[in-house]
C-alpha positions as CSV (number, residue, x, y, z in Angstrom):
1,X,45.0,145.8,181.2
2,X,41.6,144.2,180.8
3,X,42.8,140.7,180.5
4,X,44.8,141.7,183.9
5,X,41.8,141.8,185.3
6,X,40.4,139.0,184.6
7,X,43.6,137.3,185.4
8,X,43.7,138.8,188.7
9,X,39.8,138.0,189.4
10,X,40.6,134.3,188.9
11,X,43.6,134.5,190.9
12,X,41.5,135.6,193.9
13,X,39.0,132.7,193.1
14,X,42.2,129.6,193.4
15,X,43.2,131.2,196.2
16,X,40.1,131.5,198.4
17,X,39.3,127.3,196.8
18,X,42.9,126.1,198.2
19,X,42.9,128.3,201.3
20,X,39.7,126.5,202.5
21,X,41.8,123.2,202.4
22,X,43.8,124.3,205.2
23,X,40.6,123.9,207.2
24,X,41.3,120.1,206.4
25,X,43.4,117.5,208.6
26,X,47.0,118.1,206.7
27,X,50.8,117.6,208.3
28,X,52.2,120.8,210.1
29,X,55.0,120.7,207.0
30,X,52.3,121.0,204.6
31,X,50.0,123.7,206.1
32,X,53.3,126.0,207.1
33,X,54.0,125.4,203.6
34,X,50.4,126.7,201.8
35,X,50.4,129.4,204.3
36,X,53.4,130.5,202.7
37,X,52.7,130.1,199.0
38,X,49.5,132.0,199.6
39,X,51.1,135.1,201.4
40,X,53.4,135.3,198.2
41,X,50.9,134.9,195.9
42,X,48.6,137.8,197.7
43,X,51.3,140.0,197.8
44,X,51.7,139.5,193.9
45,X,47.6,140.1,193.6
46,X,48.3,143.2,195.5
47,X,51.3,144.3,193.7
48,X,48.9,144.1,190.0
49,X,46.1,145.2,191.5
50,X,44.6,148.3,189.2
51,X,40.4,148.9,190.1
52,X,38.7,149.4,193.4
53,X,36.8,145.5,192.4
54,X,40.1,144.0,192.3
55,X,41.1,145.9,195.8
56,X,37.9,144.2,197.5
57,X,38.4,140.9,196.5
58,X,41.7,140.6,197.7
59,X,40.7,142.2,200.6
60,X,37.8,139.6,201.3
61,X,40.2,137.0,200.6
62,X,42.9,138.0,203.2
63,X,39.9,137.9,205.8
64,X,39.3,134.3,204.2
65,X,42.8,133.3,204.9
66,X,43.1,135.3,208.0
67,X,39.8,133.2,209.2
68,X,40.9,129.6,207.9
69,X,44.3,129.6,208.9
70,X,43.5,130.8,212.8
71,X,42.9,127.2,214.1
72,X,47.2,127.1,213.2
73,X,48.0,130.3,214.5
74,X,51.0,128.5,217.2
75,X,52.1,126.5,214.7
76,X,52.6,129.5,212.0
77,X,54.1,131.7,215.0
78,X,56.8,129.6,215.7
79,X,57.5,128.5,211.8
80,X,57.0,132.0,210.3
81,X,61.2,133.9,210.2
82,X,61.0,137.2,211.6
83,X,57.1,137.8,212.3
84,X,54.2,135.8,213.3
85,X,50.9,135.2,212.0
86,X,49.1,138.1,213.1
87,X,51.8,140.6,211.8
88,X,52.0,138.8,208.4
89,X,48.1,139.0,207.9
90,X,48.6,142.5,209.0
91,X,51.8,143.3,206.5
92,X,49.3,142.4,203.5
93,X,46.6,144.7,204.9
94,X,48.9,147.4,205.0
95,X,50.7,146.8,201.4
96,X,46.9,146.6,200.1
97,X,45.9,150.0,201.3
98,X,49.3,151.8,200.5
99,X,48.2,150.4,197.0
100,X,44.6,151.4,196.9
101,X,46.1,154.8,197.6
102,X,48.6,154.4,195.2
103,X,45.5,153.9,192.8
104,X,43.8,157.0,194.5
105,X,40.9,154.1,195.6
106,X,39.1,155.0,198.2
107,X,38.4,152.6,201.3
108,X,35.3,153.2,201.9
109,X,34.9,151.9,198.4
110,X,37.0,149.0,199.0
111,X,35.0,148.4,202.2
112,X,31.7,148.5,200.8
113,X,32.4,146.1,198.0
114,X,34.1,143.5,200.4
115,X,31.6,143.3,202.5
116,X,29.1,142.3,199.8
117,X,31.7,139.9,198.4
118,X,31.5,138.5,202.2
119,X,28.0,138.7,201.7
120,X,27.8,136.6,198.6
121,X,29.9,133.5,199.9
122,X,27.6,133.2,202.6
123,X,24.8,133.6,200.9
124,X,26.8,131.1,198.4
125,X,26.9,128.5,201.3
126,X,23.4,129.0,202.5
127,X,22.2,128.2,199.0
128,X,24.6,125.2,198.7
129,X,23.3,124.1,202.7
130,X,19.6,124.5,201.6
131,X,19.7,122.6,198.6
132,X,21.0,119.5,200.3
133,X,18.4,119.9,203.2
134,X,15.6,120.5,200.1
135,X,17.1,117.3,198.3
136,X,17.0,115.7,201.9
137,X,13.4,116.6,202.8
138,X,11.9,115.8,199.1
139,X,13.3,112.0,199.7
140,X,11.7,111.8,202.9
141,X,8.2,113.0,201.2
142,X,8.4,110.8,198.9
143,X,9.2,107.5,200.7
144,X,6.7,108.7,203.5
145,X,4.0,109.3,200.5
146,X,4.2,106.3,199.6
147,X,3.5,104.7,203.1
148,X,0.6,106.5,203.9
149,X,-0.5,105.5,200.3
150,X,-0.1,101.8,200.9
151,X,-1.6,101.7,204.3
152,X,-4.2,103.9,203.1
153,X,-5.3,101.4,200.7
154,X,-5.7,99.1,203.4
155,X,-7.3,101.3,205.8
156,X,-4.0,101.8,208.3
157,X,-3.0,104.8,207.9
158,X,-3.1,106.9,211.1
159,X,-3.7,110.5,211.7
160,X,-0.5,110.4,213.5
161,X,1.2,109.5,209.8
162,X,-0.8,111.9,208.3
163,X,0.3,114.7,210.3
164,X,4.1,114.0,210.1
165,X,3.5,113.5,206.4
166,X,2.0,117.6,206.4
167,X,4.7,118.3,208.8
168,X,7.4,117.6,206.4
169,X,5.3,119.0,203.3
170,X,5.7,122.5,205.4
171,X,9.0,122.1,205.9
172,X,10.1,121.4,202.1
173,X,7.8,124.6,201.0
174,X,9.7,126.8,203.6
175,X,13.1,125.4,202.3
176,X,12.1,126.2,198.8
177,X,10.8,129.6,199.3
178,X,14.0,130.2,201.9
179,X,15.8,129.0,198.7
180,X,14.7,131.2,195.9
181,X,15.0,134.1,198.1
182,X,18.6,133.3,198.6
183,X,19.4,132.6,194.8
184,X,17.9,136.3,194.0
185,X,19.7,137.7,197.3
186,X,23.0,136.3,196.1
187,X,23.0,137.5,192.7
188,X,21.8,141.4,194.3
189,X,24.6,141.8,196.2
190,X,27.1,140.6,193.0
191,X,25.6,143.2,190.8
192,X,25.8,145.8,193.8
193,X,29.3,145.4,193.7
194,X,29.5,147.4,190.7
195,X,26.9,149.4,191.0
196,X,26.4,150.2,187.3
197,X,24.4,149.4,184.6
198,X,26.1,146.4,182.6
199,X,26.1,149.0,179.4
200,X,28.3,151.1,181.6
201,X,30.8,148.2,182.6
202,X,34.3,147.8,180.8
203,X,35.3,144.3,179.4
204,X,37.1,143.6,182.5
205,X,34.2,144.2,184.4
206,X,31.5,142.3,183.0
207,X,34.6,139.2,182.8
208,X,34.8,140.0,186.8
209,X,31.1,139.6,187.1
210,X,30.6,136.6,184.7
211,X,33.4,134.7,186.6
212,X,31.8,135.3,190.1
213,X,28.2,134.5,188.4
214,X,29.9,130.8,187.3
215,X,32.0,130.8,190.0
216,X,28.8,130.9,192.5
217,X,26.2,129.1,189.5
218,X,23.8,131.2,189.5
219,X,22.5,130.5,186.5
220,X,22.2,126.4,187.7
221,X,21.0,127.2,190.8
222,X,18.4,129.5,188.7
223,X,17.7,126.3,187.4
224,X,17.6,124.4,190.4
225,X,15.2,125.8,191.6
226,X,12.5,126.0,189.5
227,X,13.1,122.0,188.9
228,X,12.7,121.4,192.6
229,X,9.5,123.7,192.8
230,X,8.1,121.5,189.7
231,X,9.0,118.5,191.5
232,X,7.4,119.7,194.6
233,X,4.1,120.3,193.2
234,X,4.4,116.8,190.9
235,X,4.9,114.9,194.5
236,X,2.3,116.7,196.8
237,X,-1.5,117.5,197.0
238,X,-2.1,120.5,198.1
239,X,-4.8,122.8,199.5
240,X,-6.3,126.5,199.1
241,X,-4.0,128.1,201.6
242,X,-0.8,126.3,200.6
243,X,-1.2,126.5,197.1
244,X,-1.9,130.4,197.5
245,X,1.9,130.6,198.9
246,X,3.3,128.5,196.1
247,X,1.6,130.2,193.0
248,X,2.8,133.8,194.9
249,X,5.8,132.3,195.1
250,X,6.4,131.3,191.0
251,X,4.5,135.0,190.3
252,X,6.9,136.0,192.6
253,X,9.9,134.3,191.1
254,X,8.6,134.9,187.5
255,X,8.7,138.8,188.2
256,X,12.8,138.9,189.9
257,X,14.1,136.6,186.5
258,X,12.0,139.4,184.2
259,X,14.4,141.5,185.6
260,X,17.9,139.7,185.9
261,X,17.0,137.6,182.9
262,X,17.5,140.8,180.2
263,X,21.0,141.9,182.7
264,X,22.4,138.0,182.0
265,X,21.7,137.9,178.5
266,X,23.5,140.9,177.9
267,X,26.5,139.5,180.0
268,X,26.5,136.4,178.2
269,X,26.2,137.5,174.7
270,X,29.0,135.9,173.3
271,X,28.6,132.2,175.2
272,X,26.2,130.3,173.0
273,X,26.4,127.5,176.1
274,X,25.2,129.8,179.0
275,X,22.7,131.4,176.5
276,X,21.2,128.0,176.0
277,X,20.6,128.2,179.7
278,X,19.3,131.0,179.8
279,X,16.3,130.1,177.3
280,X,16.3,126.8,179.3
281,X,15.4,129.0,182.2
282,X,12.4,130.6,180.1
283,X,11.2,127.0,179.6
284,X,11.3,125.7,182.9
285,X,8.8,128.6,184.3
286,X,6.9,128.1,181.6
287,X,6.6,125.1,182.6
288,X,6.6,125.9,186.3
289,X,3.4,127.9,185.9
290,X,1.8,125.3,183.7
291,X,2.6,123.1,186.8
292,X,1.2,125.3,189.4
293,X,-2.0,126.0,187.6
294,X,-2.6,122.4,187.2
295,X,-2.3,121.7,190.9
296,X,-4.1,124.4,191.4
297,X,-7.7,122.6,189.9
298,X,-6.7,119.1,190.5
299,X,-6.5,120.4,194.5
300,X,-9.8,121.9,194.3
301,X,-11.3,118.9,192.4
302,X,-9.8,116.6,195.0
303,X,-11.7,118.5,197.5
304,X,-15.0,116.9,196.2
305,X,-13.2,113.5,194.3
306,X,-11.7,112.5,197.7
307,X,-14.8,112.6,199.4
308,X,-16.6,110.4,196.7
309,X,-18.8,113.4,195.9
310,X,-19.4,113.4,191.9
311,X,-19.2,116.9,190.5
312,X,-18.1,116.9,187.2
313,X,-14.1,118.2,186.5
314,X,-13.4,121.6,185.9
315,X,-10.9,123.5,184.7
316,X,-11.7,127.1,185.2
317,X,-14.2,128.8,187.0
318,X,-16.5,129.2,184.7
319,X,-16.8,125.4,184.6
320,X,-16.7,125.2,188.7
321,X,-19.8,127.2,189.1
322,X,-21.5,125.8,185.9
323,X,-20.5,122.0,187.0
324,X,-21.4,122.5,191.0
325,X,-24.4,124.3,190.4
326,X,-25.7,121.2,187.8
327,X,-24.6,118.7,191.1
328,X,-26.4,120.8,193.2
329,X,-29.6,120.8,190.8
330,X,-29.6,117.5,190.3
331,X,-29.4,116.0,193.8
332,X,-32.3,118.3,194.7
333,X,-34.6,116.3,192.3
334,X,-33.6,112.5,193.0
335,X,-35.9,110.3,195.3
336,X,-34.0,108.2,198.0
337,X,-35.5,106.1,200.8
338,X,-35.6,107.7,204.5
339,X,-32.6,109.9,205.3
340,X,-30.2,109.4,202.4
341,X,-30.9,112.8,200.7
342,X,-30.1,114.5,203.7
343,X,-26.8,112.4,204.5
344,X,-25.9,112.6,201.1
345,X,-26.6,117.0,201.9
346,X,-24.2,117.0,204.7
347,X,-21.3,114.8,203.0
348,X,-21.2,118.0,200.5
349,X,-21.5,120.3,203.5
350,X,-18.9,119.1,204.9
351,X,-16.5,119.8,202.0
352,X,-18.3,122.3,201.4
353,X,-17.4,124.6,204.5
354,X,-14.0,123.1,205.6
355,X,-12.2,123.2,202.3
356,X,-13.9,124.5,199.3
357,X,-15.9,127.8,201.3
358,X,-12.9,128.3,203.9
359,X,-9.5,127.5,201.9
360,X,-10.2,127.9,198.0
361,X,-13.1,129.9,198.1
362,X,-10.8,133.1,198.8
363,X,-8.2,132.3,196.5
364,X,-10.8,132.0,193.7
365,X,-12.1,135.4,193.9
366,X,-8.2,137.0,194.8
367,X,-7.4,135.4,191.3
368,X,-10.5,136.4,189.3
369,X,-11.1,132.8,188.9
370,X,-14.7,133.3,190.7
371,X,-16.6,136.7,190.6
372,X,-18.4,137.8,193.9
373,X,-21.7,137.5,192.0
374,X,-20.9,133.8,191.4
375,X,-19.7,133.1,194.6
376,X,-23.1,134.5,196.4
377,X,-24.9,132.4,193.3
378,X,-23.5,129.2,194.7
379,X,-24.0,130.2,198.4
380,X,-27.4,130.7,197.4
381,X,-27.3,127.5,195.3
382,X,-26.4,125.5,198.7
383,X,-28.6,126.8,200.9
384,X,-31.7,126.1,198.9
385,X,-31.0,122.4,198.7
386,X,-30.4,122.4,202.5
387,X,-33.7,123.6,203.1
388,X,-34.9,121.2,200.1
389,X,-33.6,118.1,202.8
390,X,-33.7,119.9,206.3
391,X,-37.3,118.2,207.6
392,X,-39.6,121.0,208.5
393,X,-39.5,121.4,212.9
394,X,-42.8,120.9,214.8
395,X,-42.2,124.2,216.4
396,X,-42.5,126.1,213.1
397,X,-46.1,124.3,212.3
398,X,-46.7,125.8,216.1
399,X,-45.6,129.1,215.1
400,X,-47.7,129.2,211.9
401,X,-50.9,127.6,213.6
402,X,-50.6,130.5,215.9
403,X,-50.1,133.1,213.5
404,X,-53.0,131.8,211.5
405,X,-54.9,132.0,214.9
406,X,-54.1,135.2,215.5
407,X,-54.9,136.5,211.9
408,X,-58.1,135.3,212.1
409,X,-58.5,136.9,215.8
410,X,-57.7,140.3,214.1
411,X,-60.0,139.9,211.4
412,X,-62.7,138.6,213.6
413,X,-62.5,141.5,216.3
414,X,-62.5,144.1,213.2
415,X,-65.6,142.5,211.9
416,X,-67.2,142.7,215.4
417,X,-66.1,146.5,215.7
418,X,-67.4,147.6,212.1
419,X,-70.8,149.3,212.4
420,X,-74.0,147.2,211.4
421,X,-75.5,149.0,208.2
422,X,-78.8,151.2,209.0
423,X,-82.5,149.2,209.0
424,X,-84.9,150.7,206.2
């Protein structure tokens, strides 16, 4: 009986594959022909039919045939002897729930399950749709990378490029986030479908979930993913804001595989090849963290790198304040001619308050890489050293000259108001 199942489970899976060929450009022999075959061979799925998983799969798979088989629905009513398309699709409907009741399955049951069976093969096709737009937009980064590189170099590139380059950056991290939500989505409404813990499951079950896991590789796409995240963050620079989004997106994705990752292994106990996945899978976000943390401080170096300003690499926060406080030190102490130390101020103002203060900044102290403390240190820090360059306004010299003035009125008219001291 459990080997039935499983039997029957891959039964469903050949149908619904050759079914979908019918939506291809075949002669009117040939489609008559499947139609055929696959009424008879759904009428024998129904006929062994024994659990309420194996009553939703056929179920979803009659709608599969009933959908991919409509664009011939003349041709099958006048080839079909003694009914027409309709009341054939309908005839297996029927047979399948006088069996269910048969089984004493109920159809809510049955319903339930098919429609997260539906559920998963659209999810399975959105997955399969975003990976080749993903694959798509990662090309297009890279070839348009390396145009704004070149011309870069030789001071062509345009803001026009620039933007278009950002544009498609955007696009790519919505893809991949879109992605991973998908991948975790689709494997949900699998494991719904039996709404059990796996140590509860027969044999039959956990061989009807394993074959829909392969059948829908989730454990690849698992993959997948986390490769095309890595690759991501190798081909792009990113900022405070965007890299907030990516490194909640790998915590994110980190936490849903602690969970499903314990569930698989389990299921896959006794498949040394899909086990070796499955530690591949503990590599790769190993590696994917390793990844994002490393973008992470190479972005916020770039901030001051890419505008030529030379504060010494960090790593941590520790070393960020340590190494930007020493800069700010010791720019406050060299001599330059005329207004250099103040130009040299506001090139580090400038990165100062659109990127580092504004974009990383925030993400420092959310991550406990900076403490509040050190963050009103450096503020502090920066503000001394403008004042150190900022050239001291005539007005205030008025302002002081008359509060001297008027110090020394005070003083005066007290002095004039204190009684003289008695004559002897």
């Amino acid at each position: 009986m459990k080997r039935a199942g499983s039997m029957l489970a891959a039964a469903v899976l050949v149908l619904v594959f050759t079914g979908t060929l019918a939506a291809q450009e075949r002669s009117d022999f040939e489609v008559v022909r499947s139609f055929e075959r696959e009424s008879k061979e759904l009428q024998k799925l129904i006929d062994s039919a024994r659990t309420v998983q194996d009553c939703a799969d056929i179920s979803v798979t009659i709608d599969h045939m009933h959908e991919v088989y409509a664009i011939d629905r003349e041709l099958l009513d006048k080839s079909l002897y003694g009914e027409n398309f309709e009341e054939r699709i309908t005839r297996l409907r029927v047979q399948l729930r006088l069996n269910q009741d048969k089984l004493g399955v109920i159809e809510s049951q049955v319903s339930r399950i098919a429609d997260l069976e539906t559920q998963v093969r659209a999810l399975s096709s959105q997955v399969e749709r975003l990976s080749e737009d993903n694959t798509q937009l990662m090309a297009d980064i890279e070839r348009m990378s390396a145009n704004v590189k070149g011309l870069s170099a030789a001071g062509m590139a345009t803001n026009t490029m620039i933007d278009s380059l950002k544009g498609v950056i955007g696009k790519l991290q919505q893809g991949l986030r879109e992605r991973d939500e998908l991948i975790f989505a689709l494997v949900d409404s699998m494991f719904m479908q039996y709404d059990k813990e796996i140590a509860q499951m027969g044999d039959s079950e956990k061989r009807g979930l394993v074959m829909k896991l392969d059948r829908n590789n989730v454990v690849q796409g698992i993959k997948s993913s986390i490769e095309s995240n890595l690759r991501f963050l190798s081909r792009t620079e990113l900022k405070g804001t965007d890299l907030a989004s990516v490194l909640s997106e790998q915590n994110k994705f980190e936490a849903q595989w602690r969970g499903l990752g314990p569930k698989l292994t389990l299921l896959y106990v006794n498949n040394k090849n899909r086990a070796k996945e499955l530690a591949a899978v503990d590599t790769l976000l190993k590696a994917w963290s390793a990844r994002a943390a490393e973008a992470y401080w190479r972005g916020l170096n770039a901030a001051f790198t890419s505008r030529q300003i030379a504060v010494s690499q960090f790593m941590n926060g520790s070393e960020f304040a340590a190494n930007l406080t020493a800069y700010i030190d010791s720019q406050m102490v060299v001599e330059r001619p005329g207004d250099e130390n103040k130009r040299t101020f506001e090139s580090f103002q400038s990165a100062w308050i659109e990127e580092v203060r504004a974009a990383w900044m925030p993400l420092m102290v959310s991550r406990g890489d900076l403490t509040p403390e050190q963050q009103r240190t450096l503020e502090e820090k920066v503000e001394s050293w403008k004042s150190s360059v900022t050239p001291t306004s005539p007005v205030t010299y008025l302002f002081i000259f008359i509060a001297i003035v008027a110090i020394l009125a005070v003083a005066y008219t007290q002095l004039k108001r204190r009684p003289l001291p008695p004559t002897s």
